[in-house]
N, CA, C and O of each residue as an XYZ file, in Angstrom:
324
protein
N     -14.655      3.649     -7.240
C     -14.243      4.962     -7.708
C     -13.054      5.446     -6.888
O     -12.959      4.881     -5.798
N     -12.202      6.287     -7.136
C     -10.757      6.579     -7.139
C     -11.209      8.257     -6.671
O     -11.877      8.687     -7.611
N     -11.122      9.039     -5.879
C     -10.748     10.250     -5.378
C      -9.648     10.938     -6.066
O      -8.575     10.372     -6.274
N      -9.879     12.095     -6.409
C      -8.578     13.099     -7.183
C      -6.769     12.603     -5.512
O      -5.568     12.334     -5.544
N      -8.069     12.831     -4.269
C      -7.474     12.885     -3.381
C      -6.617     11.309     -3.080
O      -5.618     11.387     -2.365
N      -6.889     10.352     -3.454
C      -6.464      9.089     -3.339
C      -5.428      9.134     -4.372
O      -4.253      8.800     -4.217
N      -5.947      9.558     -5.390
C      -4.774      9.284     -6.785
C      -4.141     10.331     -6.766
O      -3.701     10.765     -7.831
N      -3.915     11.039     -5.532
C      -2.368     12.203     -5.327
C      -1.436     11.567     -4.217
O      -0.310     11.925     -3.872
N      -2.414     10.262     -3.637
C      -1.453     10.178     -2.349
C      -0.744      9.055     -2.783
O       0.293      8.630     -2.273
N      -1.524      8.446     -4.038
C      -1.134      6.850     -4.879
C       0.226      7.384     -5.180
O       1.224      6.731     -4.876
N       0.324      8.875     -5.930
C       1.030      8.853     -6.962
C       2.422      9.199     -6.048
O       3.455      8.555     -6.230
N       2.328     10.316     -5.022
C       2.861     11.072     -3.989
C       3.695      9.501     -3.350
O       4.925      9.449     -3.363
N       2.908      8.379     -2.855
C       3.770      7.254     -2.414
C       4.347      6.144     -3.201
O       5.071      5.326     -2.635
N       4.085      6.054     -4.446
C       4.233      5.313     -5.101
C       6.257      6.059     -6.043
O       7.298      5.500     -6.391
N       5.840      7.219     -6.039
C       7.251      8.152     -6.716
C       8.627      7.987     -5.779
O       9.836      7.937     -6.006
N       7.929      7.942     -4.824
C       9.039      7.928     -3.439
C       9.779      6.636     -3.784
O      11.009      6.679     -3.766
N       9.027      5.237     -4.167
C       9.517      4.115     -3.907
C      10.049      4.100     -5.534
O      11.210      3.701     -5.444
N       9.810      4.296     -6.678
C       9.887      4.120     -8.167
C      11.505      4.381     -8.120
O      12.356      3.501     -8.256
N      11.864      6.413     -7.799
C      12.704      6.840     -7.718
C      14.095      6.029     -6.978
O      15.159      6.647     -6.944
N      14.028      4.914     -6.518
C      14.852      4.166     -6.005
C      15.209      2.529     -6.820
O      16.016      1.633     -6.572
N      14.043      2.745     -7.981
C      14.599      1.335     -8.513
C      15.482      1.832     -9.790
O      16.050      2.878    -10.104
N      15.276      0.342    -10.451
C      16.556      0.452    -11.112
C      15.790      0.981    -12.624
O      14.569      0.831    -12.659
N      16.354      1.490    -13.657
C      15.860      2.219    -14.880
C      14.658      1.213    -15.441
O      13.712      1.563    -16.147
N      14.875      0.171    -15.057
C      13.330     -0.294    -15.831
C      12.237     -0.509    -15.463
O      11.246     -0.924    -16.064
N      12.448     -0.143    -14.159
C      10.951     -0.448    -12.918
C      11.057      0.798    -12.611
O      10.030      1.156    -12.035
N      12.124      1.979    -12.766
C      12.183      3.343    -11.683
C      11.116      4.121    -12.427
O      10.180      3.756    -13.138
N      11.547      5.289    -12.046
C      10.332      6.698    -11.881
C      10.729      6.566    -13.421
O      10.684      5.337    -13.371
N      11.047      6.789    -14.620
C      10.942      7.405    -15.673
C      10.041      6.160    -16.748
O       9.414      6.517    -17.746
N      10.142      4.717    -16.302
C       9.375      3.722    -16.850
C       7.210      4.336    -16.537
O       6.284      4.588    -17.309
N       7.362      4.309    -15.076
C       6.096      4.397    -14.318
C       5.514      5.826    -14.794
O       4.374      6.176    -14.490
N       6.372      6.611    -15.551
C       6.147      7.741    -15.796
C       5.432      7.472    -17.499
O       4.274      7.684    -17.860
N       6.207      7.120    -18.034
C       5.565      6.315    -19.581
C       4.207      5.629    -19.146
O       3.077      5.760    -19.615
N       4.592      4.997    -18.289
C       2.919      4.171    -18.002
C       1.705      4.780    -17.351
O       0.506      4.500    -17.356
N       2.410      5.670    -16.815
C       0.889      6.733    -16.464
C       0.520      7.596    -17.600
O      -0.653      7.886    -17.834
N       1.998      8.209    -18.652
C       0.700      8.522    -19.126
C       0.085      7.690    -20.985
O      -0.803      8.271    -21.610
N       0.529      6.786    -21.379
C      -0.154      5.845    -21.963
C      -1.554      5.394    -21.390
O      -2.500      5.331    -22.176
N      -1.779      4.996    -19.713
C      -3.189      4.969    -19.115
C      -3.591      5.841    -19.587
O      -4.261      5.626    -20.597
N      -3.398      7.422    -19.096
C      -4.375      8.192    -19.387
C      -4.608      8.423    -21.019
O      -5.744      8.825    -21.268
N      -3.897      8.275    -21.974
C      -3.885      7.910    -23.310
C      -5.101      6.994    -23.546
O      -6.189      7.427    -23.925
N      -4.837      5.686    -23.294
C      -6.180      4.938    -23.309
C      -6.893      4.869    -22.706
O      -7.939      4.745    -23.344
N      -7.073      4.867    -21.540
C      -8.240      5.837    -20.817
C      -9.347      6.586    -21.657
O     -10.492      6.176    -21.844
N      -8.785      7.778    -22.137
C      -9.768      8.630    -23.079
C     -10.295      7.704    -23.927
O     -11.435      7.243    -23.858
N      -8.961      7.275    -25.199
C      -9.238      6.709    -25.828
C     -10.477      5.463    -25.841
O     -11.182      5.135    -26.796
N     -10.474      5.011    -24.710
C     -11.222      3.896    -24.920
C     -12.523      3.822    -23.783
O     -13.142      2.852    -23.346
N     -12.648      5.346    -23.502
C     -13.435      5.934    -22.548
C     -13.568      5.147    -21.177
O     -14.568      4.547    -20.784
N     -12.665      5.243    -20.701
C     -12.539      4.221    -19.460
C     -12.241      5.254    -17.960
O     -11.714      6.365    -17.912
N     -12.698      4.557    -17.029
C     -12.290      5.433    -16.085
C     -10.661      6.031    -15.779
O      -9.957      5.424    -14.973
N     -10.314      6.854    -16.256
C      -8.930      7.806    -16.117
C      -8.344      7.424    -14.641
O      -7.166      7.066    -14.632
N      -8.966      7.457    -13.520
C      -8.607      7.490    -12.517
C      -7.533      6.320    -12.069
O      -6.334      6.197    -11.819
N      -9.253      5.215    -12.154
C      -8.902      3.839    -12.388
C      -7.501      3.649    -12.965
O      -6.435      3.360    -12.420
N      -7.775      3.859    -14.027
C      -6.294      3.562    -14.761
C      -5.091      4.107    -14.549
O      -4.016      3.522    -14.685
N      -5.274      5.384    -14.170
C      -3.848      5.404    -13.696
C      -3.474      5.329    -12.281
O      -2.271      5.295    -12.021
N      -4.315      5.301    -11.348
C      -4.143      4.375    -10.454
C      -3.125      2.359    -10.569
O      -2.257      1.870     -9.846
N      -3.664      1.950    -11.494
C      -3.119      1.060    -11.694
C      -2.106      0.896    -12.713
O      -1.505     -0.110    -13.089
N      -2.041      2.231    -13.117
C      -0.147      2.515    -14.058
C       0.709      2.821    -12.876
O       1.745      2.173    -13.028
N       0.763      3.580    -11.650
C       1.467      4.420    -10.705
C       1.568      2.694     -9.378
O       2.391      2.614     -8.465
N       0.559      1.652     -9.692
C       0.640      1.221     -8.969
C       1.123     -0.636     -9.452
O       1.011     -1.596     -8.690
N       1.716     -0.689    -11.090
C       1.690     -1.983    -11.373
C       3.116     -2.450    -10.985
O       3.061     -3.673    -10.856
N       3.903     -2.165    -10.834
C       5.411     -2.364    -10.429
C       5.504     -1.818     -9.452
O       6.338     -0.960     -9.744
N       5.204     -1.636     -8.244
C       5.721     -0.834     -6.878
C       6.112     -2.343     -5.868
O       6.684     -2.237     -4.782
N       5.813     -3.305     -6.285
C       6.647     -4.575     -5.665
C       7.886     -4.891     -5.877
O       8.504     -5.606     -5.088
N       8.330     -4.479     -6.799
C       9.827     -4.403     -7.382
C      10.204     -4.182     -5.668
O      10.777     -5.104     -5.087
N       9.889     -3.070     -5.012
C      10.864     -2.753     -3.685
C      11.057     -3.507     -2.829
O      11.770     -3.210     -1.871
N      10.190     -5.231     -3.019
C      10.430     -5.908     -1.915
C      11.003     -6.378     -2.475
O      12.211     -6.218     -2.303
N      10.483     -7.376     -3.641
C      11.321     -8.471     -4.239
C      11.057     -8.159     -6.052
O      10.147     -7.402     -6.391
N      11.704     -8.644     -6.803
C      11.199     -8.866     -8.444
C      10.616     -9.496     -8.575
O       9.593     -9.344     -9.241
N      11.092    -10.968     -7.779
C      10.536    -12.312     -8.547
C       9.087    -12.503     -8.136
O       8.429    -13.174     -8.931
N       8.699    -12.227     -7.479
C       7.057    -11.838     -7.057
C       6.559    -10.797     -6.740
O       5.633    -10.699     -5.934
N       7.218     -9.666     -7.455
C       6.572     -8.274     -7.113
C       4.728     -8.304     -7.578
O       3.719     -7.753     -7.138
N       5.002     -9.170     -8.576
C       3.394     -8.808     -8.769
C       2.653     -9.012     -7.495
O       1.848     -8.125     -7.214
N       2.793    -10.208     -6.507
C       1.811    -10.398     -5.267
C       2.258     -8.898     -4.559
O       1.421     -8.070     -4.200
N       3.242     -8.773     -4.474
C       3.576     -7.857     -3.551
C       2.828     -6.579     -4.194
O       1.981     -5.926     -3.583
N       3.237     -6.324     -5.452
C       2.680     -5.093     -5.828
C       0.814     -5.366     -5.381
O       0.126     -4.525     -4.804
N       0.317     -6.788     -5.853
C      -1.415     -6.334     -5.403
C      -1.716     -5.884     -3.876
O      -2.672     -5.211     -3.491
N      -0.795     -6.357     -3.204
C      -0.621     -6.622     -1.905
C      -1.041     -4.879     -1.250
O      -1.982     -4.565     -0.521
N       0.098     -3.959     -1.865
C       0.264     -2.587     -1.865
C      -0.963     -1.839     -2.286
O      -1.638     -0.950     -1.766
N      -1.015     -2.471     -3.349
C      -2.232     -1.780     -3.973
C      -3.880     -1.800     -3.061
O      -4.835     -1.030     -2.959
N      -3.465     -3.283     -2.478
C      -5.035     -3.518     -1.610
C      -5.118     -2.338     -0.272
O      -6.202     -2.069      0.245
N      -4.063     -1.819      0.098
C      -3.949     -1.397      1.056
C      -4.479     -0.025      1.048
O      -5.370      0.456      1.747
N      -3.610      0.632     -0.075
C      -3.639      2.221     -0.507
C      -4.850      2.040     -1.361
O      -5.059      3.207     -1.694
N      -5.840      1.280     -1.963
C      -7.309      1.168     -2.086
C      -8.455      0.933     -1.459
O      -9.517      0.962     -2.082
């Protein structure tokens, strides 16, 4: 389970780093994808939190590298979870 308080500090550190990439990984992509989560979320009665936890947090590897942001992004994610 995900804290209101965890998924402000997800979102709070995750904006900092978005706002610096480039238009298809930056803040206005991650912004579509949070809220489509919470879209299906409801929709498909799933934990809200959960999910957008992992919209705010699926591309935040972009800041090290692209070509393996995904490790990097789980990497991030294990940490701030």
């Amino acid at each position: 389970m995900i804290s209101k308080i965890q998924l402000a500090k997800i979102s709070k550190f995750t904006r900092r780093i978005y706002e610096k990439l480039d238009y298809a990984h930056g803040i206005d992509h991650v912004n579509k994808v949070v809220r489509y989560s919470r879209f299906l979320a409801k929709k498909e009665n799933a934990n809200a939190r959960i999910c957008e936890a992992a919209a705010w947090l699926h591309d935040v590897g972009y800041s090290i590298e692209t070509k393996a942001h995904t490790t990097h992004s789980e990497k991030i994610a294990t940490k701030l979870l």
